[in-house]
C-alpha positions in Angstrom: 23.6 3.5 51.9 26.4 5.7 50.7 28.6 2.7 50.9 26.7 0.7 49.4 26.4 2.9 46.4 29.8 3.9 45.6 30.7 0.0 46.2 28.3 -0.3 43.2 29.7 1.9 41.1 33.7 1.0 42.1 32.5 -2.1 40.0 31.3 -0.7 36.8 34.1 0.5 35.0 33.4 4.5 34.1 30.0 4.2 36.1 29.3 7.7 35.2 30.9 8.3 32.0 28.6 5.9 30.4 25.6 7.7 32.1 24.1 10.2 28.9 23.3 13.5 30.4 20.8 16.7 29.1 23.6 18.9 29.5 25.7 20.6 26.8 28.5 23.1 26.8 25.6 25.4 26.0 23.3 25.0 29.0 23.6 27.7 31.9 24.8 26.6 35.3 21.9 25.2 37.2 21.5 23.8 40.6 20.1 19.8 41.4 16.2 19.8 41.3 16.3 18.2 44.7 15.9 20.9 47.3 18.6 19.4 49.5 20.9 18.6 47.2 24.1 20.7 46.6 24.9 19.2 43.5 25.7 22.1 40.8 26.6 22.4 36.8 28.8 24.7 36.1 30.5 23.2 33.4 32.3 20.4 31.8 35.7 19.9 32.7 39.1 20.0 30.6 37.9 16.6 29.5 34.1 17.2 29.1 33.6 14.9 32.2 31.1 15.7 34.6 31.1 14.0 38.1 27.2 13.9 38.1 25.1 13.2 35.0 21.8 15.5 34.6 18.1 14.4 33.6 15.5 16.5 33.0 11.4 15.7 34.0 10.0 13.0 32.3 7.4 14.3 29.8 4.6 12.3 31.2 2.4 14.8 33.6 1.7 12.1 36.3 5.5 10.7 36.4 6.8 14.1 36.4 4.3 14.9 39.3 5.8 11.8 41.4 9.2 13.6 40.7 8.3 16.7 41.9 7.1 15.5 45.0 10.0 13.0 45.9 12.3 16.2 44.8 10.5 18.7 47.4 8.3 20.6 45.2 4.6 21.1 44.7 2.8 19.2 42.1 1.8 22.7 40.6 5.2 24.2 40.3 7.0 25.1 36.6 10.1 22.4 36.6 10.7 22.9 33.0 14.0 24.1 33.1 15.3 22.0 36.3 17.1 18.8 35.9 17.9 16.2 38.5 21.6 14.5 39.1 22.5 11.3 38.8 23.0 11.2 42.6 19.0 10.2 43.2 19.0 7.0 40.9 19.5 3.3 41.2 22.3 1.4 39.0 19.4 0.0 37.7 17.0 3.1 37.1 19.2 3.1 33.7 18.4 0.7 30.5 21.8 -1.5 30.7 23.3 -2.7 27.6 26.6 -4.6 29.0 28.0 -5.4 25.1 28.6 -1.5 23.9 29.0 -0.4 27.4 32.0 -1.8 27.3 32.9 -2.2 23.8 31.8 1.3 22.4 33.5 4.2 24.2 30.6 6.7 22.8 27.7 4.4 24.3 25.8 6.6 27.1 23.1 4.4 29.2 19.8 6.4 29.2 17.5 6.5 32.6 14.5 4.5 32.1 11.3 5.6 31.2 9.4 4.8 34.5 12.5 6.1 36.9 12.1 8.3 39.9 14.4 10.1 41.6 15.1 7.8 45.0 18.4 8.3 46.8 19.6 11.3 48.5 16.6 13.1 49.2 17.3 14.8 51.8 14.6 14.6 54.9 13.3 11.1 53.8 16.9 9.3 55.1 16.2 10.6 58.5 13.0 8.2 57.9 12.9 4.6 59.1 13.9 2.1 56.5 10.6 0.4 56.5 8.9 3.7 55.9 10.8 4.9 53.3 10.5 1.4 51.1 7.0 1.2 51.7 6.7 4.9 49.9 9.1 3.6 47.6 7.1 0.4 46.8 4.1 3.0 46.6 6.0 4.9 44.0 7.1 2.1 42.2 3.4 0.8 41.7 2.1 4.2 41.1 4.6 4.9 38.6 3.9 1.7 37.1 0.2 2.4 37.1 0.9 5.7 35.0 2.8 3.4 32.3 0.1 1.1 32.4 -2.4 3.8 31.7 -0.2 5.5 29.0 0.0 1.8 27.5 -3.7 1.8 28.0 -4.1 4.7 25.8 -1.2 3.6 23.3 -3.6 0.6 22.9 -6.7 2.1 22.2 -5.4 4.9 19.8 -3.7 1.9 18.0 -6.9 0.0 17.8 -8.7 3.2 16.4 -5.9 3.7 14.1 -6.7 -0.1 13.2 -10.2 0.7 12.5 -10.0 3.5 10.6 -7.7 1.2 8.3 -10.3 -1.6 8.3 -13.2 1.0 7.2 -11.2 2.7 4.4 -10.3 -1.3 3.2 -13.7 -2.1 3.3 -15.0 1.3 1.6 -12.3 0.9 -0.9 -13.6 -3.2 -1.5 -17.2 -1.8 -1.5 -16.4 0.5 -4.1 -14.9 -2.3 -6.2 -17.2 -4.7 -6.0 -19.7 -2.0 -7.2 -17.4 -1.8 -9.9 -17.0 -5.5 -10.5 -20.8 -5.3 -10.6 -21.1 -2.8 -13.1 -18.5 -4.7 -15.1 -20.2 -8.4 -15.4 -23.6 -6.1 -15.7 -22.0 -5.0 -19.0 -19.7 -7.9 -20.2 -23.4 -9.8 -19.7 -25.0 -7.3 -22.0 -21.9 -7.7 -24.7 -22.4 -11.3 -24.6 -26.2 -11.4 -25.0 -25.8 -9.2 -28.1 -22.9 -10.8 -29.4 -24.8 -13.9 -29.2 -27.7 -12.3 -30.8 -25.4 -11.3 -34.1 -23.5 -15.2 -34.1 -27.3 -16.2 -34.3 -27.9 -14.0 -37.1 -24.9 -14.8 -38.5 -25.7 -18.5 -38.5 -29.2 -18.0 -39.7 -27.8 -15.5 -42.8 -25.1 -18.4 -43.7 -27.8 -21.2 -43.7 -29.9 -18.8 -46.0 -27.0 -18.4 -48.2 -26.3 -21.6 -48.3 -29.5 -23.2 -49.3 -29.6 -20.4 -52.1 -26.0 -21.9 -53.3 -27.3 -25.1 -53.4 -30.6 -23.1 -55.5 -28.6 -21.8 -58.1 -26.2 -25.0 -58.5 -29.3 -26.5 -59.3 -29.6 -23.6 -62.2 -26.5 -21.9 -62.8 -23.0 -22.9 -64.0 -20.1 -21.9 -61.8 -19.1 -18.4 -64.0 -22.8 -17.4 -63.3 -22.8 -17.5 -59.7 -20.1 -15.5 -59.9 -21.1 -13.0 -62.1 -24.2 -13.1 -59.5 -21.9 -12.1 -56.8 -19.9 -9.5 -58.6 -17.1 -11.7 -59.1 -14.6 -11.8 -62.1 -15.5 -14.4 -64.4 -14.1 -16.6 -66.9 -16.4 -18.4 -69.3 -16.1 -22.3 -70.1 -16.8 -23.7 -73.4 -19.9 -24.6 -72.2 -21.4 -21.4 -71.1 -20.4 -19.9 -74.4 -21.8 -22.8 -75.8 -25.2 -22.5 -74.3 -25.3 -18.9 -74.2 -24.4 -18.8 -78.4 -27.5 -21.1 -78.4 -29.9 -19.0 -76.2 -28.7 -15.9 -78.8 -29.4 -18.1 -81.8 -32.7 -19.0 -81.0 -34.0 -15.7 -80.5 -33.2 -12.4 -82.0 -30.4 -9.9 -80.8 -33.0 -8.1 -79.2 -34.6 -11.1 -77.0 -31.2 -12.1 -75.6 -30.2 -8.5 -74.7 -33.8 -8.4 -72.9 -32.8 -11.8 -71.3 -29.3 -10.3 -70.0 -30.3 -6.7 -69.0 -33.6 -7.0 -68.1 -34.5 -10.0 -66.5 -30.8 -10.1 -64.8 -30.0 -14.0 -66.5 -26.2 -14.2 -65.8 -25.0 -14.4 -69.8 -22.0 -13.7 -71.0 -21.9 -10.6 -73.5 -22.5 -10.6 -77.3 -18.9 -9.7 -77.9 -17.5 -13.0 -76.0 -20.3 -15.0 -77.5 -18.8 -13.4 -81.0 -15.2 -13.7 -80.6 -16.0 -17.8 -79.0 -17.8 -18.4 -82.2 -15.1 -16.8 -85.0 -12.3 -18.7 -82.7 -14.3 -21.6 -83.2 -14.8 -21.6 -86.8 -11.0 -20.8 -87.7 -10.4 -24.7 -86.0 -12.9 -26.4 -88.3 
């Protein structure tokens, strides 16, 4: 098996170099997780290089449980500051990306999420080979179990998550419909009486209207004006008829016609100056 690995690695160009590690120039020396393993960090070399890259447990409880076990401890015991080498992976326990490991001299493979220490462990190589990949198939499916639960759970917070969002959209479109409700409920009230004042408006014009046509009948065009208010400017005619009204009463009668009664006539000084203009042009 030895063989067989380093003949692995003889053809990956800086096998281990492109291995990221949870080492730093700060971490305390520290011994290899696996109880049978001799494997030590010290240090970085001269060059930073470290023949063995370090990983710490994986994060999920049940994965790091499988490691503990495969690594000679208890499923109870505190790993949390123990690290396992490189020297208990596959080549292909590590995400590969072949374009920036070898184009980008910074790129560092990471170990994959559902690895577990294999290789090296000690007591299991003195185990037949069938043995140990049965319990390696076993770990592979149990580990892959775990992901598939964790997936599991991914999916069903995601689908709550989903929910929630769905709820608060259709709380938010309740709220505005209620709204748009409200809205046309009003609008519908601003139309009725707006249509309720054109109506009025209609019925005022006809009104006013047929009393035009009234005083047409009646009235010259200066005295439906002076009937509105308007400024007025007499014709020949009004004067003409209005010097008449004056002359066949008394002073007295017309001014009872014009003030009292309301007749639009012109006043007795117009009716005056009219007549004296007149007589200068006969």
């Amino acid at each position: 098996m030895e063989n067989e690995i380093l003949n692995i690695l003889n053809k990956v160009p800086d096998y281990i170099e492109k291995v990221g590690c949870d080492t730093t120039n700060l971490t305390s020396p520290f011994k290899c997780a696996v109880k049978s393993c001799p494997n030590r960090f010290v240090k970085f070399d001269n060059s930073g290089k470290l023949p063995y890259k370090f990983h710490r447990f994986p994060a999920n409880i049940e994965l790091s449980k499988v490691w503990k076990v495969n690594c000679g401890w208890k499923e109870y015991d505190d790993v949390d500051n123990l690290m396992v080498c490189s020297n208990h992976f596959n080549l292909d326990d590590y995400i590969r990306n072949y374009k920036e490991e070898f184009t980008n001299p910074n790129f560092k493979r990471q170990l994959s999420a559902k690895a577990v220490p294999q290789l090296n462990l000690g007591p299991n190589k003195d185990k037949p080979t069938g043995s140990r990949d049965v319990e390696f198939d076993t770990n592979e499916k149990y580990v892959q179990m775990i992901l598939d639960e964790d997936q599991i759970k991914a999916d069903i917070e995601s689908t709550k998550l989903a929910e929630n969002s769905l709820k608060l959209r259709n709380k938010e479109l309740v709220n505005k419909l209620a709204s748009l409700e409200q809205e046309r409920i009003l609008l519908e009230t601003l139309i009725r009486s707006k249509s309720t004042s054109i109506m009025e408006l209609q019925t005022n014009l006809k009104r006013k209207r047929h009393k035009e046509i009234i005083l047409r009948k009646t009235f010259s065009e200066a005295q439906i004006k002076l009937l509105h208010g308007k400024k007025v400017v007499w014709s020949d005619d009004d004067l003409a008829t209005a010097f008449t009204i004056r002359h066949m009463g008394s002073k007295k009668c017309y001014l009872y016609l014009k003030n009292v009664l309301k007749l639009p006539l012109p006043a007795l000084s117009y009716i005056q100056a009219w007549a004296a203009h007149r007589a200068k042009n006969v």
